[in-house]
N, CA, C and O of each residue as an XYZ file, in Angstrom:
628
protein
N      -0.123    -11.806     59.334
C      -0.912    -10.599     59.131
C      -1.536    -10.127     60.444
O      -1.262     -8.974     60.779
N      -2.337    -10.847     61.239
C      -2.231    -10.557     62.609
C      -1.020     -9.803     63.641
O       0.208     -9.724     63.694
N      -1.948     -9.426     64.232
C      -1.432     -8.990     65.536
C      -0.504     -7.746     65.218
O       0.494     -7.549     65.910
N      -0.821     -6.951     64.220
C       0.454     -5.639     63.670
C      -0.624     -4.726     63.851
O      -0.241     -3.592     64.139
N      -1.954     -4.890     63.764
C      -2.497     -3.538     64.167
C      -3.247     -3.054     62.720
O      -4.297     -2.419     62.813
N      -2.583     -3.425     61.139
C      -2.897     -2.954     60.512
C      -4.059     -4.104     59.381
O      -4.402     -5.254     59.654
N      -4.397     -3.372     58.252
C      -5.462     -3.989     57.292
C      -4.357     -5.360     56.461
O      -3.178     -5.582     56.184
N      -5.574     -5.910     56.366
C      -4.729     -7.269     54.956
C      -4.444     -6.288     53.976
O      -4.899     -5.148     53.883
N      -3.595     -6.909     53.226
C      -3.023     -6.105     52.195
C      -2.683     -6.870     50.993
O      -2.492     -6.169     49.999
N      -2.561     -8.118     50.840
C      -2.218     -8.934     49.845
C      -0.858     -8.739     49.360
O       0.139     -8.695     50.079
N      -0.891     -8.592     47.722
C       0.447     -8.335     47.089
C       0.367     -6.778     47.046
O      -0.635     -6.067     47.123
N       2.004     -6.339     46.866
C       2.486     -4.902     46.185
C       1.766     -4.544     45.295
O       1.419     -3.370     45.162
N       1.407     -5.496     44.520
C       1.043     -5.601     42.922
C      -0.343     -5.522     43.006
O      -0.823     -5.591     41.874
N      -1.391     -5.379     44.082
C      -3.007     -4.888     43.513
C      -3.123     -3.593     43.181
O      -2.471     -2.694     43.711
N      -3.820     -3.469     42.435
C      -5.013     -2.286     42.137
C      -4.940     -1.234     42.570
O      -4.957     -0.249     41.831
N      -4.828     -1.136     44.007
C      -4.752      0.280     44.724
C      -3.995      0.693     45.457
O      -4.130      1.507     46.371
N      -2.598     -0.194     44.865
C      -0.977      0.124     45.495
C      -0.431      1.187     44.344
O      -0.702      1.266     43.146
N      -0.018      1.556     44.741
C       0.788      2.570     43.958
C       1.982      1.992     43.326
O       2.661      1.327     44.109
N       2.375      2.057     42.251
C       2.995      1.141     41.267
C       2.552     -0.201     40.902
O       3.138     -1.019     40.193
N       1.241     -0.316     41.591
C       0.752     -1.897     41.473
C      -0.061     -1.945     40.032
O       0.121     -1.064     39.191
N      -0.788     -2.822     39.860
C      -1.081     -3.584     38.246
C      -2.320     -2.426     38.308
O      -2.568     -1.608     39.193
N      -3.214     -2.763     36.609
C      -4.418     -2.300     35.927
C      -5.433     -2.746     36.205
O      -5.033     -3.591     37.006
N      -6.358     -2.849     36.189
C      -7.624     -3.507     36.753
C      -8.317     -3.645     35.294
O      -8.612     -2.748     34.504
N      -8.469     -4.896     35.192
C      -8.805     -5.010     33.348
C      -7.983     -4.320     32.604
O      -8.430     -3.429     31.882
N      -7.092     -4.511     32.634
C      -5.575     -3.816     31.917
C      -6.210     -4.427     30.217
O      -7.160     -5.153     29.923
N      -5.112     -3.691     29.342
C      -5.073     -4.395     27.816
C      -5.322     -5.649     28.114
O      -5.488     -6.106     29.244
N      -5.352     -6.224     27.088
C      -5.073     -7.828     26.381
C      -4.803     -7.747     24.786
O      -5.353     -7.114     23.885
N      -3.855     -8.549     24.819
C      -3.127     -8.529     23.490
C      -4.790     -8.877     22.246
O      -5.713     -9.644     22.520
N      -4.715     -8.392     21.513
C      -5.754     -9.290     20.305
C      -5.663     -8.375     19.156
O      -5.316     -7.207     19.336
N      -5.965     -8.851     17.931
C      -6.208     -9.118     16.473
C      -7.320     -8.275     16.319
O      -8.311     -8.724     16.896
N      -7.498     -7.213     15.745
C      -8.011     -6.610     15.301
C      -7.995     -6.521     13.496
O      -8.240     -5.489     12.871
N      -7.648     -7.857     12.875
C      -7.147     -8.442     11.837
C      -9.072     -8.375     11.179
O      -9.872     -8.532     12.102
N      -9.652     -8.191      9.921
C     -10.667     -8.186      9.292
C     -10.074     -8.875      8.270
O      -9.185     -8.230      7.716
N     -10.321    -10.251      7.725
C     -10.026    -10.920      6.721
C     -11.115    -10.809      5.665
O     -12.265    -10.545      6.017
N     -10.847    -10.973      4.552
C     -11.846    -10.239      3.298
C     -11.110    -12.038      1.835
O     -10.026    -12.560      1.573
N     -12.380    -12.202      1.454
C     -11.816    -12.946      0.866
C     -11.637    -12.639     -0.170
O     -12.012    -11.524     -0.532
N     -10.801    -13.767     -1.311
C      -9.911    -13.238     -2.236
C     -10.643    -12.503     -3.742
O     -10.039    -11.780     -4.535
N     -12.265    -12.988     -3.841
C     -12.658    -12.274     -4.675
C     -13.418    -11.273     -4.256
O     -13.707    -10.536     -5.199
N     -13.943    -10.873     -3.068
C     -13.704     -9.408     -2.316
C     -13.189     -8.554     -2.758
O     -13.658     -7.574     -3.337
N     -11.688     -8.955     -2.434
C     -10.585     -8.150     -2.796
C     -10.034     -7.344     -4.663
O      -9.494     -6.362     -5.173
N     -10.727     -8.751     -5.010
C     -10.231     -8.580     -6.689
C     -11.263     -7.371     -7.270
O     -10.957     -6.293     -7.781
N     -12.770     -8.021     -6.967
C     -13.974     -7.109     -7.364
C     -13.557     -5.556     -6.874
O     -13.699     -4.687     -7.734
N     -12.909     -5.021     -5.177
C     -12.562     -4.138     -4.991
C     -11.907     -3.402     -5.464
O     -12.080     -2.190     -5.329
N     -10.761     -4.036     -6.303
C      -9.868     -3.501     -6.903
C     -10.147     -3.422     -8.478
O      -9.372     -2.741     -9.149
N     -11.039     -3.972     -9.003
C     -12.023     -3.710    -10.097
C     -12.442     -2.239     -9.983
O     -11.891     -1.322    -10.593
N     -13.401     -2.117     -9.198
C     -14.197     -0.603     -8.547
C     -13.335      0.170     -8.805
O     -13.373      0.998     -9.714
N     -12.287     -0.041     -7.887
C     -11.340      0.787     -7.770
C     -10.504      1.547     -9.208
O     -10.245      2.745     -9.093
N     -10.242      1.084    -10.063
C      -9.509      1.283    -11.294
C     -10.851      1.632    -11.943
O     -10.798      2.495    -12.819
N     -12.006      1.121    -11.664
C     -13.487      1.856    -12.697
C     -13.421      2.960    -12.666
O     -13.133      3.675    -13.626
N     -13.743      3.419    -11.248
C     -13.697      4.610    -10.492
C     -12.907      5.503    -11.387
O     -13.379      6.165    -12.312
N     -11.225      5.437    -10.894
C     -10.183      6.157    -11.746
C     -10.437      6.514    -12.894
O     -10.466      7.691    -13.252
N     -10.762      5.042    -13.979
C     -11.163      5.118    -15.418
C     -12.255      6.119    -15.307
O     -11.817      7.190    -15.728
N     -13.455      6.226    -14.929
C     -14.566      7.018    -15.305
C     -14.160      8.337    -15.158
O     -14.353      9.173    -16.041
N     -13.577      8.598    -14.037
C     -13.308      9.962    -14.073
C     -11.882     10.538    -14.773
O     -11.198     11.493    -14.404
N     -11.727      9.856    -15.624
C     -10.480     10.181    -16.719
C      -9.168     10.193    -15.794
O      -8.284     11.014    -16.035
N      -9.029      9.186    -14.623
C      -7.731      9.653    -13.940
C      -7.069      8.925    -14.274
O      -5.878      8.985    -13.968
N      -7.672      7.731    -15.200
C      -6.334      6.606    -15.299
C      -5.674      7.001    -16.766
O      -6.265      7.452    -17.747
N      -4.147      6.665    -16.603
C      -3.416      7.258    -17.502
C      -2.722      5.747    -18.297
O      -2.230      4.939    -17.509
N      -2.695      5.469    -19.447
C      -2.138      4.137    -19.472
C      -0.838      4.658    -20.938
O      -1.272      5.040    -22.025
N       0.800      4.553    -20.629
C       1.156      4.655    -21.250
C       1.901      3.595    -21.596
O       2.396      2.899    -20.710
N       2.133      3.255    -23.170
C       3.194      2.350    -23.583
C       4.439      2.066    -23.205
O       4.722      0.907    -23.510
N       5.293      2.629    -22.675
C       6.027      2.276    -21.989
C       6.917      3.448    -21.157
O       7.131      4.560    -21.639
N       7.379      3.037    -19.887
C       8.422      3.851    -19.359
C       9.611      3.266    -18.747
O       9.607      2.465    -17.813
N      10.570      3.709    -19.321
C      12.117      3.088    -18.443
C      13.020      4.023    -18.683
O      13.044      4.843    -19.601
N      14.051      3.796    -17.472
C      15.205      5.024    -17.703
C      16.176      4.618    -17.002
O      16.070      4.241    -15.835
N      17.568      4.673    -17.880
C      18.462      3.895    -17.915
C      19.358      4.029    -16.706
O      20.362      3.355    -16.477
N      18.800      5.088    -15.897
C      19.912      5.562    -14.423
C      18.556      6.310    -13.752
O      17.627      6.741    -14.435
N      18.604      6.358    -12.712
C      17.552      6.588    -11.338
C      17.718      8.238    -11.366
O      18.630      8.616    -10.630
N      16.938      9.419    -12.148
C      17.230     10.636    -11.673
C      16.073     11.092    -11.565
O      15.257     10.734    -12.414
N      15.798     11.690    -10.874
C      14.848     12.190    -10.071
C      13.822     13.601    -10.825
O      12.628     13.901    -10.798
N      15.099     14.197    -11.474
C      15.171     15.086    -12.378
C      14.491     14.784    -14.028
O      14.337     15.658    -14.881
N      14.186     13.467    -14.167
C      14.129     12.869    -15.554
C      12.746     12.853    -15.426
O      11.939     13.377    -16.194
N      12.416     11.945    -13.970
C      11.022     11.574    -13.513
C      10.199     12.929    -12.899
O       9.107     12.813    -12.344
N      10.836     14.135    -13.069
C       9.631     15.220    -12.674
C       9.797     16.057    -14.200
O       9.482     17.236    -14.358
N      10.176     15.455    -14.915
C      10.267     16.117    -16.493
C       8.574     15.379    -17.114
O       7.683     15.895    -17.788
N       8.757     13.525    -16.302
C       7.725     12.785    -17.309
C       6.192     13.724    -16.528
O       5.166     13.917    -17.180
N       6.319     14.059    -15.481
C       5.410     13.998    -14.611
C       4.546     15.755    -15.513
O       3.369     15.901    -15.842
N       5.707     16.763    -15.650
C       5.346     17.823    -16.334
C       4.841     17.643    -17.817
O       4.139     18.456    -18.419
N       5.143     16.875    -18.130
C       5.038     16.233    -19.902
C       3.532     15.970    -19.428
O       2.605     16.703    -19.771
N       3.356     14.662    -18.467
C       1.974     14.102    -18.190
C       1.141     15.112    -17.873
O       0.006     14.766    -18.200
N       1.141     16.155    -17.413
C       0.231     17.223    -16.721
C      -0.067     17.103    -15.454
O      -1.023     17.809    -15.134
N       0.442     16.402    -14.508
C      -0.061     15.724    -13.476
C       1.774     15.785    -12.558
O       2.478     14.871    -12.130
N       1.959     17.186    -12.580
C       3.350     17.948    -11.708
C       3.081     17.627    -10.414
O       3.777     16.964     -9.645
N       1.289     18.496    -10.090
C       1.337     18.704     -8.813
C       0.189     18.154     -7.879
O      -0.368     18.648     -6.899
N      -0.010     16.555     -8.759
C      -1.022     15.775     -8.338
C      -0.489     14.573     -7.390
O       0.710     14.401     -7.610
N      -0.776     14.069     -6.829
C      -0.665     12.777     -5.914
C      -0.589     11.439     -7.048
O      -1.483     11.551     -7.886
N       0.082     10.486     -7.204
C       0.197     10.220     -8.456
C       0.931      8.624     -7.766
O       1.832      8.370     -6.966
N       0.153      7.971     -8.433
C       0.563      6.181     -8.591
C       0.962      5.829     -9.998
O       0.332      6.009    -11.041
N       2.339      5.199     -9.770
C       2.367      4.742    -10.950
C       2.866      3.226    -11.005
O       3.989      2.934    -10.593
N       2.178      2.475    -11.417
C       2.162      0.504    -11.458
C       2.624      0.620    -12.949
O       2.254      1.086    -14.026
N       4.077     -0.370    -12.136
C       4.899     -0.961    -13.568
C       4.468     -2.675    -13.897
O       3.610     -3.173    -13.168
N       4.942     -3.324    -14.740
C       4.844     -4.340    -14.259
C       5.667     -5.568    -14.374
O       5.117     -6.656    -14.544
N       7.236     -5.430    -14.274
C       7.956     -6.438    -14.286
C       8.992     -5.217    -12.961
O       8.783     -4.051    -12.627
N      10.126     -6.268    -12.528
C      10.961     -5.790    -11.680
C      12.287     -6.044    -12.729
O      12.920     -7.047    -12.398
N      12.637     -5.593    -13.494
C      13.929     -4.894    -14.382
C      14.550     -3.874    -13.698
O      14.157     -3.082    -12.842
N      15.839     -4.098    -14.376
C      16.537     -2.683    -13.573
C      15.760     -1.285    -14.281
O      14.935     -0.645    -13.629
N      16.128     -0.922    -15.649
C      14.748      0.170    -16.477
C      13.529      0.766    -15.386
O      13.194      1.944    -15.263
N      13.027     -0.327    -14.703
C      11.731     -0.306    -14.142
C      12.041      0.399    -13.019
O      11.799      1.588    -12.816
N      12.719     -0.565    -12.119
C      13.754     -0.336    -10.263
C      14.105      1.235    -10.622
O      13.776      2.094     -9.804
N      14.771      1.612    -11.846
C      14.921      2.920    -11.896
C      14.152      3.829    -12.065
O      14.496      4.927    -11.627
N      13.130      3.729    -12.604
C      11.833      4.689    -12.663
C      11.055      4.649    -11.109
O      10.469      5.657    -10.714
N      11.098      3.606    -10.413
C      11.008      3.682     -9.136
C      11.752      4.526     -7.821
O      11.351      5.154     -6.841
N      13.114      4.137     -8.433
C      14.208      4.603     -7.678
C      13.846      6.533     -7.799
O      13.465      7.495     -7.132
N      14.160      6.254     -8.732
C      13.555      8.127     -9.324
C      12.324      8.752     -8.776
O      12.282      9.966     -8.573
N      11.416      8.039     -8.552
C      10.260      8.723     -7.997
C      10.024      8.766     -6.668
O       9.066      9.259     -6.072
N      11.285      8.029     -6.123
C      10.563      8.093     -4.565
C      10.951      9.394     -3.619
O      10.521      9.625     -2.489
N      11.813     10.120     -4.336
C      12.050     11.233     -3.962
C      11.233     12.791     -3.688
O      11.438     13.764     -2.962
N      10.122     12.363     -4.800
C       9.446     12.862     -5.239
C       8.071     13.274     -4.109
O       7.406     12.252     -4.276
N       7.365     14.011     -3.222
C       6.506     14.088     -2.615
C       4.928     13.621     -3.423
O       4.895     14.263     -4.472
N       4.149     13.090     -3.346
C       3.029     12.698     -4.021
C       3.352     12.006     -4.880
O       2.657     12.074     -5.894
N       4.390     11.149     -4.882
C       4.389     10.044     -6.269
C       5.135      9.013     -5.623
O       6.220      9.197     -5.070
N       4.307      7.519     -5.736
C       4.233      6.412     -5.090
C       4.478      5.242     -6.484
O       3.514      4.983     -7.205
N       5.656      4.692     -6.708
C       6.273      3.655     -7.725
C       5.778      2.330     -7.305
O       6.187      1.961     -6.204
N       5.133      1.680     -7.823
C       4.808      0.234     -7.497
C       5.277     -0.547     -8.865
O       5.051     -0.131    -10.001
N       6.133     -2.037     -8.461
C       6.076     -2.454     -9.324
C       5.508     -3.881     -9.011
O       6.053     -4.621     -8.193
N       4.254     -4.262     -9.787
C       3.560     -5.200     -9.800
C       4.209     -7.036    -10.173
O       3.739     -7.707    -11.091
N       4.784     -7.293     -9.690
C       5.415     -8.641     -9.936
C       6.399     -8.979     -8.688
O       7.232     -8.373     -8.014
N       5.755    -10.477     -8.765
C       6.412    -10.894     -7.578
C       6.714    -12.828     -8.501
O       5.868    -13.574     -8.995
N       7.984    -12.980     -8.395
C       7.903    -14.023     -9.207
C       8.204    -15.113     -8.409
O       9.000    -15.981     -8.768
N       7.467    -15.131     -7.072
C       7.277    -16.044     -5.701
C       5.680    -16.562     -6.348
O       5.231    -17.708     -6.330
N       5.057    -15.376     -6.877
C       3.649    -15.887     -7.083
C       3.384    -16.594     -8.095
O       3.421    -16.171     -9.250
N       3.022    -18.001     -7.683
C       2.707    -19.257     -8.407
C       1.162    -19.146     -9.013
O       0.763    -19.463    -10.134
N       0.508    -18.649     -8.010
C      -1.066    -18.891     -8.310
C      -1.585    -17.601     -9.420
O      -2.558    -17.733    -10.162
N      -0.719    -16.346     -9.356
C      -1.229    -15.170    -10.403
C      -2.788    -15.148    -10.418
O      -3.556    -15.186    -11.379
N      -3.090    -15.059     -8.796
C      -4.352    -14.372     -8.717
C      -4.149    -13.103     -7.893
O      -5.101    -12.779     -7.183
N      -3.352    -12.541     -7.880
C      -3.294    -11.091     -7.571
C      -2.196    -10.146     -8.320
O      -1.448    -10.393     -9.265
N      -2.367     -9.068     -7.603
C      -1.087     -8.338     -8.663
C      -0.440     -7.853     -7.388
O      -1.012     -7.048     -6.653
N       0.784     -8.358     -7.122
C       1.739     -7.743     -6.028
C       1.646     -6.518     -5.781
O       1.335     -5.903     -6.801
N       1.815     -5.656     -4.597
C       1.633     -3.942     -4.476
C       0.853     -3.290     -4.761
O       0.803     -2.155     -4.287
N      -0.009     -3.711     -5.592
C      -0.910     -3.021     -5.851
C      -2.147     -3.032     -5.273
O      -2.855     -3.953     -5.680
N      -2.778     -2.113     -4.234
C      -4.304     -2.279     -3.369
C      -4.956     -1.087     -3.562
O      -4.485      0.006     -3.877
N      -6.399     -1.501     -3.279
C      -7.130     -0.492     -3.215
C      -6.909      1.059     -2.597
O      -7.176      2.103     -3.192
N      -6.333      0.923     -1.206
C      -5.821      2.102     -0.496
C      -4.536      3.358     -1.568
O      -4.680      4.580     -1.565
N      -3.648      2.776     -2.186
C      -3.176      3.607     -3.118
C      -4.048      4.007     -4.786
O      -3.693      4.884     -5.574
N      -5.006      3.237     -4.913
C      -5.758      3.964     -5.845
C      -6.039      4.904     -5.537
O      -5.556      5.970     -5.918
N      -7.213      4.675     -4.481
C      -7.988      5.627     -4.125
C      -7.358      7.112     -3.589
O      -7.662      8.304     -3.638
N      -6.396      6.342     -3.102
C      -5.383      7.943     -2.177
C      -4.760      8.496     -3.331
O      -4.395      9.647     -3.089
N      -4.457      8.077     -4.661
C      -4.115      8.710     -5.569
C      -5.077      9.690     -6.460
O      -6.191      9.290     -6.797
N      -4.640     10.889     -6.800
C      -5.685     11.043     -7.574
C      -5.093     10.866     -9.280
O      -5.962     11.016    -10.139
N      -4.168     10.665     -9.593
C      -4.212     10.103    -10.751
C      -3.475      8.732    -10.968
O      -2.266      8.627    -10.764
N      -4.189      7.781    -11.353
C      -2.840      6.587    -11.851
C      -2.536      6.528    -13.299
O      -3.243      6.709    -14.291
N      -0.808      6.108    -13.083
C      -0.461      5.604    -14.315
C      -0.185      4.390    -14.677
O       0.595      3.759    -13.964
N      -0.713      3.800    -15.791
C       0.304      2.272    -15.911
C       0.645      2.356    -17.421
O       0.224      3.111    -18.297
N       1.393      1.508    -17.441
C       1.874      0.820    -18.745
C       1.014      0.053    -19.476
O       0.023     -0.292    -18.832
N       1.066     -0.388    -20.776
C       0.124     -1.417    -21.664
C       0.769     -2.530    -20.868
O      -0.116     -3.090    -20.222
N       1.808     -3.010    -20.679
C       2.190     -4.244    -19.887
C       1.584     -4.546    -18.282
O       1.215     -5.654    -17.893
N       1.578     -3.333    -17.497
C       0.646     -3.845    -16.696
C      -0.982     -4.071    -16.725
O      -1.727     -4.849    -16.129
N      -1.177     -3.092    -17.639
C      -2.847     -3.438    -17.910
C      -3.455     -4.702    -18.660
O      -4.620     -5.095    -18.606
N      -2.186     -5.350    -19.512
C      -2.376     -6.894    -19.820
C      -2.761     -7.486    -18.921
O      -3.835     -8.083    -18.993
N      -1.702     -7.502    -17.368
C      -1.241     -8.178    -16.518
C      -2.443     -7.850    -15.462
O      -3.252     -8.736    -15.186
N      -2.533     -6.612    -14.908
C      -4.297     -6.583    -14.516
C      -5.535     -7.650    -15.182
O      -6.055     -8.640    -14.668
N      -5.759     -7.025    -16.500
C      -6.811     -7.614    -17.735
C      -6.709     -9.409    -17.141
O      -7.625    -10.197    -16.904
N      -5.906     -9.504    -17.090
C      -5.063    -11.097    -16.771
C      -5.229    -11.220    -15.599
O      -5.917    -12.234    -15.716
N      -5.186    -11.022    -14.262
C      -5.508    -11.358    -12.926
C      -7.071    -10.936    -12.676
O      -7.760    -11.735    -12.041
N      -7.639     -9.769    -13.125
C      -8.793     -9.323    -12.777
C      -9.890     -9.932    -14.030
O     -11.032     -9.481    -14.125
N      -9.508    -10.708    -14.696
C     -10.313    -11.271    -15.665
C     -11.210    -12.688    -15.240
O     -12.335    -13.043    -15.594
N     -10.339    -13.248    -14.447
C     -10.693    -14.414    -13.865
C     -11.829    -14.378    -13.033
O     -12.213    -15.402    -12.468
């Protein structure tokens, strides 16, 4: 470094080289908020109260349809009154009947198919797909008497 006349300079790579590094650049981290599991359940209690009080929850006996048309599922939606609403609807087994009422709605702008079962889950303290964030972003939900057993049954505990 001597004897050239000019300043120390270190690496290419400081601060005030041009193409050189950040000065307190990022760092990778977790911005992860863990909530525990009856947190979560009580939330999702609220959540379906909420709906219920203000008459948004819709609970029908059953829905299935024997081929995925898109056309079938904006017939139920006009029947329901709820054409041109934002709209959740929680099934609660994974059948083909079901996959197809899913399949059918996803086409659909404002209507979000969840089907609640996951038959990985041993412990049946939650209900698969189903969270607070799509209640609330919905303004109407629908379920079946079979999933509201199956709620009644996870959220009872």
């Amino acid at each position: 470094q001597k004897h050239t006349g000019r300043a120390r300079q270190g690496s290419i790579r400081a601060i005030h080289w041009r193409h050189g590094g950040v000065a307190h650049g990022p760092k990778p981290r977790k911005f992860l908020k863990r909530l525990n599991k009856k947190m979560k359940r009580l939330a999702l209690k609220s959540a379906l109260s909420v709906r219920f009080r203000e008459g948004n929850l819709i609970v029908l006996s059953d829905i299935r349809f024997d081929k995925p048309q898109t056309k079938q599922m904006r017939e139920v939606l006009k029947a329901l009154g709820i054409a041109d609403e934002k709209v959740l609807f929680v099934l609660p087994k994974k059948e083909d009947s079901y996959v197809n009422v899913k399949l059918s709605g996803r086409n659909i702008p404002g209507v979000k198919v969840i089907i609640a079962d996951n038959p990985n889950n041993n412990e049946g303290n939650n209900i698969d797909g189903l969270n607070v964030y799509d209640i609330i972003n919905a303004s109407k939900v629908v379920l079946t008497e079979g999933t509201v057993r199956k709620i009644e049954e996870v959220l009872g505990k």
